[in-house]
PyMOL commands that place a pseudoatom at each C-alpha (Angstrom):
pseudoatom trace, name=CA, resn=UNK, resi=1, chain=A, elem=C, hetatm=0, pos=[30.961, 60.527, -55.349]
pseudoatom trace, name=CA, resn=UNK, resi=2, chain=A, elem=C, hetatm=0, pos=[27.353, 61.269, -54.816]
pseudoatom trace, name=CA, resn=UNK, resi=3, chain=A, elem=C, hetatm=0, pos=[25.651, 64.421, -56.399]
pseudoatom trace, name=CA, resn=UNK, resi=4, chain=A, elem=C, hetatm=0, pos=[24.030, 65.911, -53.781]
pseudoatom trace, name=CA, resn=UNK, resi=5, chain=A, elem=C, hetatm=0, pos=[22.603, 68.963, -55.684]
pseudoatom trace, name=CA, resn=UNK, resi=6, chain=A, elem=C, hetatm=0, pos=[19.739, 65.806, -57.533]
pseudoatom trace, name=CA, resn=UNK, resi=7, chain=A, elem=C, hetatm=0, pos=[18.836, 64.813, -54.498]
pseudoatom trace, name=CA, resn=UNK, resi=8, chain=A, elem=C, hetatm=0, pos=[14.892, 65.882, -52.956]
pseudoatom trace, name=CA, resn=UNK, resi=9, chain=A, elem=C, hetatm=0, pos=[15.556, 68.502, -49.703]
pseudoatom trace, name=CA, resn=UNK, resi=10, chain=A, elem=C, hetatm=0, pos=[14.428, 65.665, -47.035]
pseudoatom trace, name=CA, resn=UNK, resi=11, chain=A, elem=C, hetatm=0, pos=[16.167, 63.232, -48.857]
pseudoatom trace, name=CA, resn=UNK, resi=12, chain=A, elem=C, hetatm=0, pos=[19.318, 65.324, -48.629]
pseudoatom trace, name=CA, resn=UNK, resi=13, chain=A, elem=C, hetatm=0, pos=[19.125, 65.547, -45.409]
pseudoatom trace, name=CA, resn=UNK, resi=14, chain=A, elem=C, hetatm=0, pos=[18.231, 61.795, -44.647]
pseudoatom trace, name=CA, resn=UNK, resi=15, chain=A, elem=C, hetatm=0, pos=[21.515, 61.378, -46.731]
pseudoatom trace, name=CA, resn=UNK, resi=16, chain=A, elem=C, hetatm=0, pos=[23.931, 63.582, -44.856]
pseudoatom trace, name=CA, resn=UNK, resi=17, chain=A, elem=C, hetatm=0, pos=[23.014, 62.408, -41.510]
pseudoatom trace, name=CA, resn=UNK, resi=18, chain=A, elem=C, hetatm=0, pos=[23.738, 59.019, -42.631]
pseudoatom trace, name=CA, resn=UNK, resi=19, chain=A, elem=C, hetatm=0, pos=[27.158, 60.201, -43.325]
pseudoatom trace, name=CA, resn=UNK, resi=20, chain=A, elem=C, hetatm=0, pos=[27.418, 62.372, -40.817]
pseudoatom trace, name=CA, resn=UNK, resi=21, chain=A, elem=C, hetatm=0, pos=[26.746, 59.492, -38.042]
pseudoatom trace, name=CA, resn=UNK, resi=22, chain=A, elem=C, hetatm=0, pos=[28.642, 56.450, -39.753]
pseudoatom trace, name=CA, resn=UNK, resi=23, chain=A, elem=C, hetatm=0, pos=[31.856, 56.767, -37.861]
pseudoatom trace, name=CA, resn=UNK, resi=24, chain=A, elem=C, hetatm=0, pos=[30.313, 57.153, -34.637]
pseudoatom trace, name=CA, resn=UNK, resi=25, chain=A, elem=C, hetatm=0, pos=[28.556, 53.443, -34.372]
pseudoatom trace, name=CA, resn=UNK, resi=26, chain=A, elem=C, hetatm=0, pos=[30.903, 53.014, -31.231]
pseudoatom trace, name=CA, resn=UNK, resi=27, chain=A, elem=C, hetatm=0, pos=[29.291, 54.755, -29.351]
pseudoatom trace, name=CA, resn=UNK, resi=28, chain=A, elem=C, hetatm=0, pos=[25.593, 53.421, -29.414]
pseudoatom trace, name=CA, resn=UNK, resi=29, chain=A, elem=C, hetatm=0, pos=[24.920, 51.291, -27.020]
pseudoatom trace, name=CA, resn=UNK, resi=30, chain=A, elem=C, hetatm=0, pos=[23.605, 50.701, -23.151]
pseudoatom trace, name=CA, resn=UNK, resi=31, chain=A, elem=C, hetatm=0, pos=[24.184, 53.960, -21.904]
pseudoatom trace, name=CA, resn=UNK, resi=32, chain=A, elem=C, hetatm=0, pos=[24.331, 56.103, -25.005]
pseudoatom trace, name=CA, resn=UNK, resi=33, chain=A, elem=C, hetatm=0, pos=[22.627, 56.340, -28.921]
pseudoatom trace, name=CA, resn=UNK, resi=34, chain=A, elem=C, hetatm=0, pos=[22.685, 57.948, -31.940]
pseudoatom trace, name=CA, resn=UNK, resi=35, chain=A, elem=C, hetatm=0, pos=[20.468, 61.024, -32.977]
pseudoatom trace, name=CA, resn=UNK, resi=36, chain=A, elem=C, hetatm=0, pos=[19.880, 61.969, -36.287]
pseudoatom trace, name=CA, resn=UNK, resi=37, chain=A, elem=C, hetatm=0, pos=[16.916, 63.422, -35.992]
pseudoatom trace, name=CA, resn=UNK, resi=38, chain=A, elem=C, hetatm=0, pos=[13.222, 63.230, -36.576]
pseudoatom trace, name=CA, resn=UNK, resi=39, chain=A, elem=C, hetatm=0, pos=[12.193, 60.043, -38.665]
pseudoatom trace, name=CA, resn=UNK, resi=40, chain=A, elem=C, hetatm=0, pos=[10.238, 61.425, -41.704]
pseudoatom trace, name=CA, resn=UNK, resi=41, chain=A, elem=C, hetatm=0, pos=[8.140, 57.922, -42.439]
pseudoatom trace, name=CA, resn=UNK, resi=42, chain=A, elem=C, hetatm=0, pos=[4.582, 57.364, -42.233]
pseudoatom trace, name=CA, resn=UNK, resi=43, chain=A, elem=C, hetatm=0, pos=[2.694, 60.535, -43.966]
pseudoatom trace, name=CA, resn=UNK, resi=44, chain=A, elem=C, hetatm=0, pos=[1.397, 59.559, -47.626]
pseudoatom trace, name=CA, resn=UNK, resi=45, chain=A, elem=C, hetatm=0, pos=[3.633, 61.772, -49.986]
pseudoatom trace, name=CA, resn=UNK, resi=46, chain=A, elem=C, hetatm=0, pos=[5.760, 63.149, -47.121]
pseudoatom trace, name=CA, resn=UNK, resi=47, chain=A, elem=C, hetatm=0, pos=[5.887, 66.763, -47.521]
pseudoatom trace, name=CA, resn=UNK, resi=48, chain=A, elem=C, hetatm=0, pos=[7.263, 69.712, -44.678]
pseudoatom trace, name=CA, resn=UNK, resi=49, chain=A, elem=C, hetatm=0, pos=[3.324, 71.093, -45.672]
pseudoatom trace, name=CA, resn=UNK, resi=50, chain=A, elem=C, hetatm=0, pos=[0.880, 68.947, -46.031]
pseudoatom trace, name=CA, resn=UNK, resi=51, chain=A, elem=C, hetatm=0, pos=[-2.490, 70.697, -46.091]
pseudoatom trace, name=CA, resn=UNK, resi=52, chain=A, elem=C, hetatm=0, pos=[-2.729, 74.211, -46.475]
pseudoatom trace, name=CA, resn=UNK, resi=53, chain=A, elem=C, hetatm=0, pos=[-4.804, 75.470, -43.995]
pseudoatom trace, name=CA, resn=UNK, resi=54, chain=A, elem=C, hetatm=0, pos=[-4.439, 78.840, -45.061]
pseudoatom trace, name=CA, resn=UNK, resi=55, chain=A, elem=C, hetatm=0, pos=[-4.669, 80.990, -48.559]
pseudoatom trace, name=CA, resn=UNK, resi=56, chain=A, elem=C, hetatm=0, pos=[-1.059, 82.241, -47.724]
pseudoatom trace, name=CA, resn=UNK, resi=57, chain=A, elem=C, hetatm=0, pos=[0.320, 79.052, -47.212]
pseudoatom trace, name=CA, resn=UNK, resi=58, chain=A, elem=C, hetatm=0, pos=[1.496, 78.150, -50.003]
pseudoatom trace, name=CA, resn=UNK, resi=59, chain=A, elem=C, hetatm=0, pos=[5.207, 76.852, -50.798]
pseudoatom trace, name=CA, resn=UNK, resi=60, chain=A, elem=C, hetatm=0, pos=[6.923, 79.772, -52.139]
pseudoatom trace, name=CA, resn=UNK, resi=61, chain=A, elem=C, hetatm=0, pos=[8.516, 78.365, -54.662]
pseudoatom trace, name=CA, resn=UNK, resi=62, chain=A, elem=C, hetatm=0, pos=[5.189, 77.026, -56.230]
pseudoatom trace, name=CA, resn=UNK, resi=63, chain=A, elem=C, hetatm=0, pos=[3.396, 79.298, -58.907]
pseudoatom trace, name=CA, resn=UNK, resi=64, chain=A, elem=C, hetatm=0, pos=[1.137, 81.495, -57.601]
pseudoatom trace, name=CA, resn=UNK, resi=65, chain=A, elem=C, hetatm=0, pos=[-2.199, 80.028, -57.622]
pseudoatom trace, name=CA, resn=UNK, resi=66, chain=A, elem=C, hetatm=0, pos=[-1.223, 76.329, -58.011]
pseudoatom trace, name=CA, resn=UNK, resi=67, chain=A, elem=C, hetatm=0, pos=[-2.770, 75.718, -54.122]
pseudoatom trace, name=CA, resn=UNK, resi=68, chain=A, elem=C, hetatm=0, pos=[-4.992, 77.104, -52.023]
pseudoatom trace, name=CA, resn=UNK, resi=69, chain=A, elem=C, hetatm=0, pos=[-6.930, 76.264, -48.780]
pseudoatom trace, name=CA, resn=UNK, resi=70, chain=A, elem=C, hetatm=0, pos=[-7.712, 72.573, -47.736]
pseudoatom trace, name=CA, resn=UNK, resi=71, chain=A, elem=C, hetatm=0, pos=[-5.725, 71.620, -50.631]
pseudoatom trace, name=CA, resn=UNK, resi=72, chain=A, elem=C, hetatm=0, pos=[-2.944, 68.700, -50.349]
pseudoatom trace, name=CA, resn=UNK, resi=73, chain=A, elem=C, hetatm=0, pos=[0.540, 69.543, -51.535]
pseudoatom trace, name=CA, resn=UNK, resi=74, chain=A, elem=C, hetatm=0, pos=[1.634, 66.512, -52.710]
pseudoatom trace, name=CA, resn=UNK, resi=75, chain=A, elem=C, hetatm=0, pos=[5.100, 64.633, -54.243]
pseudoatom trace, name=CA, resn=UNK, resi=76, chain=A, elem=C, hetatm=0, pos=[4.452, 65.402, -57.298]
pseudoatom trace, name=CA, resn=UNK, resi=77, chain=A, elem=C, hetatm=0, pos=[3.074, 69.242, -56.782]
pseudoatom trace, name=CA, resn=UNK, resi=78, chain=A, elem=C, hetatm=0, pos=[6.201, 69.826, -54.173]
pseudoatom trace, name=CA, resn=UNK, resi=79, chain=A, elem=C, hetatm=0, pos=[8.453, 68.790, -56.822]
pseudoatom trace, name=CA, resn=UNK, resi=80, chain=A, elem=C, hetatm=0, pos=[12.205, 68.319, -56.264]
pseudoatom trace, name=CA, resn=UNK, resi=81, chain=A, elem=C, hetatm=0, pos=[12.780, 70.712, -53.167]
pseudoatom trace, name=CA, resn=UNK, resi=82, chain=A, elem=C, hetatm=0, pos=[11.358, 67.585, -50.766]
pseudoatom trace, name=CA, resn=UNK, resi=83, chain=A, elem=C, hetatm=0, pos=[9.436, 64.723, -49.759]
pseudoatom trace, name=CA, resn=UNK, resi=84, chain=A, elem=C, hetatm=0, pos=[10.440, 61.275, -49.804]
pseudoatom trace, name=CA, resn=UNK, resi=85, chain=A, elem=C, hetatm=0, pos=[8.902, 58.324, -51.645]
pseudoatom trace, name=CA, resn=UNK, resi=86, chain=A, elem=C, hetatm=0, pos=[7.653, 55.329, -50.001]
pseudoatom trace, name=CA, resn=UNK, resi=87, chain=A, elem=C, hetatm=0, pos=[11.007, 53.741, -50.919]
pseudoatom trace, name=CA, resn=UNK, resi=88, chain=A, elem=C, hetatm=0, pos=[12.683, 56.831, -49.321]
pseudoatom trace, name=CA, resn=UNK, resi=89, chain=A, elem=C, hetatm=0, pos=[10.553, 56.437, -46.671]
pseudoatom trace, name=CA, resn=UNK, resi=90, chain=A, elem=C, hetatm=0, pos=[11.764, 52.450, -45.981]
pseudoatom trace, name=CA, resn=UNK, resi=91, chain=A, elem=C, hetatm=0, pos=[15.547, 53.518, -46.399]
pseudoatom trace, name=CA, resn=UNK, resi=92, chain=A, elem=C, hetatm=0, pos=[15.653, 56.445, -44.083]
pseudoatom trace, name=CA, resn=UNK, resi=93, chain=A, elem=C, hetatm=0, pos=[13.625, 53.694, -41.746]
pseudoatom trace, name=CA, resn=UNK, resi=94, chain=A, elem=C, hetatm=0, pos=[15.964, 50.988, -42.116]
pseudoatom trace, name=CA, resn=UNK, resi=95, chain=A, elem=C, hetatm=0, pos=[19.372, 53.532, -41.569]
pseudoatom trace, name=CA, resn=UNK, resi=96, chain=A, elem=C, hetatm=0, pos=[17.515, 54.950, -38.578]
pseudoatom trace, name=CA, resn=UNK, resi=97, chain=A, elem=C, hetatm=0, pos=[17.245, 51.792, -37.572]
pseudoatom trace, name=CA, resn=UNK, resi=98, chain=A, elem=C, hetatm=0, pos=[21.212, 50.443, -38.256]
pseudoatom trace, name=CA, resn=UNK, resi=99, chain=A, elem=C, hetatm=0, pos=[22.175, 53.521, -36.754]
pseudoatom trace, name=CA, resn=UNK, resi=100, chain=A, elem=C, hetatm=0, pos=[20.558, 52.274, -33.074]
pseudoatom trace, name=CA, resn=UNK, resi=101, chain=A, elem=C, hetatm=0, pos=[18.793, 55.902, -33.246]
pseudoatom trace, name=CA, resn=UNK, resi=102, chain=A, elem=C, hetatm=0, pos=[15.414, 56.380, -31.165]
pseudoatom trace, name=CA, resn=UNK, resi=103, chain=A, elem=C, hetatm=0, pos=[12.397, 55.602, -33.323]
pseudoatom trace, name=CA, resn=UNK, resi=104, chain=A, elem=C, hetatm=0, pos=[9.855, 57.899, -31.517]
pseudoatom trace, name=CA, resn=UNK, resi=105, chain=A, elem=C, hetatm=0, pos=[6.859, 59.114, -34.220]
pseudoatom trace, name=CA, resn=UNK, resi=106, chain=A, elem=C, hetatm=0, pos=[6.468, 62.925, -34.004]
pseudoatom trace, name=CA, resn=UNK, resi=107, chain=A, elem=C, hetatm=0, pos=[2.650, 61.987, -36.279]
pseudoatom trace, name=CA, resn=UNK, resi=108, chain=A, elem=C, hetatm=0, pos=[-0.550, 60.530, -35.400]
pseudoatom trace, name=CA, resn=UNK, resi=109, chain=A, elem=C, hetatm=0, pos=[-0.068, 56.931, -36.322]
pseudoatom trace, name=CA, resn=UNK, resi=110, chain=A, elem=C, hetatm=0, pos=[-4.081, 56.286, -36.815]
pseudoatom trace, name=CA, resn=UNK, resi=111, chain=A, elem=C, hetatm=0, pos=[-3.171, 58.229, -39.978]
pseudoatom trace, name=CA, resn=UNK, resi=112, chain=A, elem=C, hetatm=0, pos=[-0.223, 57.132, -41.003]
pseudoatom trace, name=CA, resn=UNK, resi=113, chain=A, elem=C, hetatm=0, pos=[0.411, 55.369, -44.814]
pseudoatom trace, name=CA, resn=UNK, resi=114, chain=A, elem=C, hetatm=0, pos=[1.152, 52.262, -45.806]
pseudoatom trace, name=CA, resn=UNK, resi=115, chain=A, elem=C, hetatm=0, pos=[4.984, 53.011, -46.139]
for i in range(1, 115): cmd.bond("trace and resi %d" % i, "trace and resi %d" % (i + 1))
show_as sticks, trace
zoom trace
């Protein structure tokens, strides 16, 4: 069984609607699709913040000081509680995908990544 407890927040989530939607592939088709949700693709190092565009901003869980203003919270500064890799990024694509889900970007996709 999976270990859902080591998995990143979005990544979690990406994971359980996966699960959550694999027995209902019947019923995607003309007249009906699955929804899992927003697709979380397309933003370099795909965190729920971003930029900061304010002092108070700051994840909460993150040290106090550690951003501020105009600064990017990154992968690697979020730290376990989300984001997805590019990798991530491709898998939650692809399952969005197999699942016949809309692919609709909620993003401006003149600044989207590379993923």
């Amino acid at each position: 069984a999976r270990d859902v407890l080591k998995l990143p927040g979005y990544l979690q989530s990406v994971m359980t609607a996966i699960e959550d939607l694999a027995a209902h592939h019947p019923f995607a088709g003309p007249g009906g699709f699955n929804d899992p949700d927003m697709l979380v693709v397309g933003l370099d190092g795909m965190t729920p913040y971003g930029i900061i565009d304010s002092d108070d901003r700051c994840p909460t869980h993150l040290a106090p000081g550690q951003c501020k203003k105009g600064d990017y919270i990154s992968r690697e500064l979020w730290g376990r509680v989300g984001g997805l890799t590019y990798t991530e990024q491709r898998t939650h694509f692809a399952f969005w995908c197999m699942l016949a889900a809309p692919l609709m970007l909620g993003n401006d996709p003149r600044r989207m990544s590379a993923a």
